[in-house]
DSSP file (Angstrom, degrees, kcal/mol; ACC not computed):
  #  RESIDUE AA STRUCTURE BP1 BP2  ACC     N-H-->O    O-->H-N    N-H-->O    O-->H-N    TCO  KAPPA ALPHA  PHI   PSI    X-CA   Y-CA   Z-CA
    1    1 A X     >        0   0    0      0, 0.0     4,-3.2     0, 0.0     6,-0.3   0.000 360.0 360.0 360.0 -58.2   11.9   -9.6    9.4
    2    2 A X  T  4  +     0   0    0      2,-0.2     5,-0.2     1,-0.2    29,-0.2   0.906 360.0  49.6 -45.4 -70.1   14.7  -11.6   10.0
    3    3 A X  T >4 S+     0   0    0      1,-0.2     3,-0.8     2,-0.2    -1,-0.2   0.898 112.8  44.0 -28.9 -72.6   14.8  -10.5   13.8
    4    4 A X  T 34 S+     0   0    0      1,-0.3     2,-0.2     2,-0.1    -2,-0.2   0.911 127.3  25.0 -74.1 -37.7   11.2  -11.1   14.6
    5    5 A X  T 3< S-     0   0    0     -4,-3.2     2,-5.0     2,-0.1    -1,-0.3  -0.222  95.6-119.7-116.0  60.5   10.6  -14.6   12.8
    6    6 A X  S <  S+     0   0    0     -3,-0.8    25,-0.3    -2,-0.2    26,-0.2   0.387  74.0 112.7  46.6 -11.5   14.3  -16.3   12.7
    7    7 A X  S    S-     0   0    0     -2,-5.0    -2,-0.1    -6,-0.3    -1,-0.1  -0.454  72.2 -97.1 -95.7 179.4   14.4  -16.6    8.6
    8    8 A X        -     0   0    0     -2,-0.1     2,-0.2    22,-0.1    22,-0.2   0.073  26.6-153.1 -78.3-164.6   16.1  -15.1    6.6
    9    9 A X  E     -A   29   0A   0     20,-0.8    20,-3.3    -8,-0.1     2,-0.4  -0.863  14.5-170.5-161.2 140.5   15.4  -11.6    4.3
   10   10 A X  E     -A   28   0A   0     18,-0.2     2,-0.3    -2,-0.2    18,-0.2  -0.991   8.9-158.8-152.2 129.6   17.1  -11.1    1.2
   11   11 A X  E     +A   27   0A   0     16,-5.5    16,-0.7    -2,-0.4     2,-0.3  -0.813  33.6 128.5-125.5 151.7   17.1   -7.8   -1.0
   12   12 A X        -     0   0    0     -2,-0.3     2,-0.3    14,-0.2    14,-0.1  -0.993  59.1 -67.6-178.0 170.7   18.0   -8.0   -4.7
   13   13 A X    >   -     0   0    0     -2,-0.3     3,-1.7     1,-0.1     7,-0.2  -0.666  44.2-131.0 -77.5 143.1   17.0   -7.1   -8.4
   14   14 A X  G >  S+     0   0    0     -2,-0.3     3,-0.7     1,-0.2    -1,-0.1   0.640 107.1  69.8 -63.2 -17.3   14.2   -8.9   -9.3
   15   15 A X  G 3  S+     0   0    0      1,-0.2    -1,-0.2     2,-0.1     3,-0.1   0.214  98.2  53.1 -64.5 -13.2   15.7   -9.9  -12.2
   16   16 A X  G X> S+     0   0    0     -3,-1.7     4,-4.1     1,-0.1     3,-1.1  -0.042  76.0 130.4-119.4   5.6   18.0  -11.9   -9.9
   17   17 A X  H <>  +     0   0    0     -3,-0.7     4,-2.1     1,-0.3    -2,-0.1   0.777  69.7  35.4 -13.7 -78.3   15.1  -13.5   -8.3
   18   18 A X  H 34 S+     0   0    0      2,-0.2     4,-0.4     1,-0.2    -1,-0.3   0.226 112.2  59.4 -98.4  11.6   15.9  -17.2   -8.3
   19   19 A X  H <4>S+     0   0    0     -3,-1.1     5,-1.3     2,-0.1     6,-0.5   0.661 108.0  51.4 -72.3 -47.3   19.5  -16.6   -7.8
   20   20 A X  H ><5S+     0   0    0     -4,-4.1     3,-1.0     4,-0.2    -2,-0.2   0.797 104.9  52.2 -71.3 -16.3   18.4  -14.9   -4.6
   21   21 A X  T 3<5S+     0   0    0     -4,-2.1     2,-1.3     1,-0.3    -3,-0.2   0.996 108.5  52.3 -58.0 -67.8   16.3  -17.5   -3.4
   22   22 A X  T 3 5S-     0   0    0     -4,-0.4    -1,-0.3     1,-0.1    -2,-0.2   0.031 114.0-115.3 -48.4  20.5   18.9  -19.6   -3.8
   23   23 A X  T < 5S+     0   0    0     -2,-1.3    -3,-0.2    -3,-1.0    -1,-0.1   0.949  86.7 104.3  28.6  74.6   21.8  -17.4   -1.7
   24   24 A X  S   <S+     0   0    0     -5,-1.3     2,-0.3     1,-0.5    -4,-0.2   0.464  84.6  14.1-143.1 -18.6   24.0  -16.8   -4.8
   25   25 A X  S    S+     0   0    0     -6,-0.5    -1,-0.5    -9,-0.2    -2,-0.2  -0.997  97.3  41.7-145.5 165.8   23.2  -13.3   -5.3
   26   26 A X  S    S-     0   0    0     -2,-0.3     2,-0.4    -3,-0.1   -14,-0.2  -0.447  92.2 -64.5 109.7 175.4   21.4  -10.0   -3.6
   27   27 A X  E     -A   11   0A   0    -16,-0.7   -16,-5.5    -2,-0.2     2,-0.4  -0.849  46.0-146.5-105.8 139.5   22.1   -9.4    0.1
   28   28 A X  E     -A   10   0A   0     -2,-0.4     2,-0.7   -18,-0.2   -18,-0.2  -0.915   5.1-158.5-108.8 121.0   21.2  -11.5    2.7
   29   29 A X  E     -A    9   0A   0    -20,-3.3   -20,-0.8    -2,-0.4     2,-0.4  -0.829  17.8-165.5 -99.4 118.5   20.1  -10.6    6.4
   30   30 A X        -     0   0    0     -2,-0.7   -22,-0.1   -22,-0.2   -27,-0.1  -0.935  31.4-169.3 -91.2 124.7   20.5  -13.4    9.1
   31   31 A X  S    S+     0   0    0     -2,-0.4    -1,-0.1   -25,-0.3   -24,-0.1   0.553  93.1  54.9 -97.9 -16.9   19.1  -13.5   12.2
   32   32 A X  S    S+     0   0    0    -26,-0.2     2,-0.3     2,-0.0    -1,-0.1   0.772  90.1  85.0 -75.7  -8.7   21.6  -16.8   12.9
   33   33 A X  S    S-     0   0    0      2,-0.0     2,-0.4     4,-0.0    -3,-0.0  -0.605  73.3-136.0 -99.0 151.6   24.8  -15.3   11.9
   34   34 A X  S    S-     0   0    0     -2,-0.3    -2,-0.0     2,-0.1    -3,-0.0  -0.815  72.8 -19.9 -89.1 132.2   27.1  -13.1   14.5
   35   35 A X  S    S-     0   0    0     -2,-0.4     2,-0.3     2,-0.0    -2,-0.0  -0.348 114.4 -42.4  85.8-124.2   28.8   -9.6   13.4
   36   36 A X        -     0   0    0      2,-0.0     2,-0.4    -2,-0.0    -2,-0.1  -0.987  52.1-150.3-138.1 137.0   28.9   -9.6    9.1
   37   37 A X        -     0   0    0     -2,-0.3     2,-0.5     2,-0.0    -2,-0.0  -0.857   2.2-158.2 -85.7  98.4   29.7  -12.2    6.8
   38   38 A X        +     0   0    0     -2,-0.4     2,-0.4     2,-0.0    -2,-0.0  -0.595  12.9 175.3 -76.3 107.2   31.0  -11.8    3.7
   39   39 A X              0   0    0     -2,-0.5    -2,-0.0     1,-0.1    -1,-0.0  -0.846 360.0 360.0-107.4 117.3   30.7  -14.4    0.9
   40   40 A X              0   0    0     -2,-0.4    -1,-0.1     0, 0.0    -2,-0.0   0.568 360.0 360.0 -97.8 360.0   31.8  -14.2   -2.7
């Protein structure tokens, strides 16, 4: 997903919903970012 349309894709509890929408929790896949980031 991330690859073919440039946004992002984000995997997570669902229970953590609107923390992952918001990039504070779940893993996040980037099509902008080089190599891995890690963020705490």
């Amino acid at each position: 997903f991330a690859a073919a349309t440039g946004k992002r894709a984000a995997i997570g509890a669902l229970a953590d919903l609107s923390r992952i929408i918001a990039g504070e929790a779940g893993t996040t896949v980037s099509a902008t970012e080089t190599g891995v980031a890690y963020a705490a």
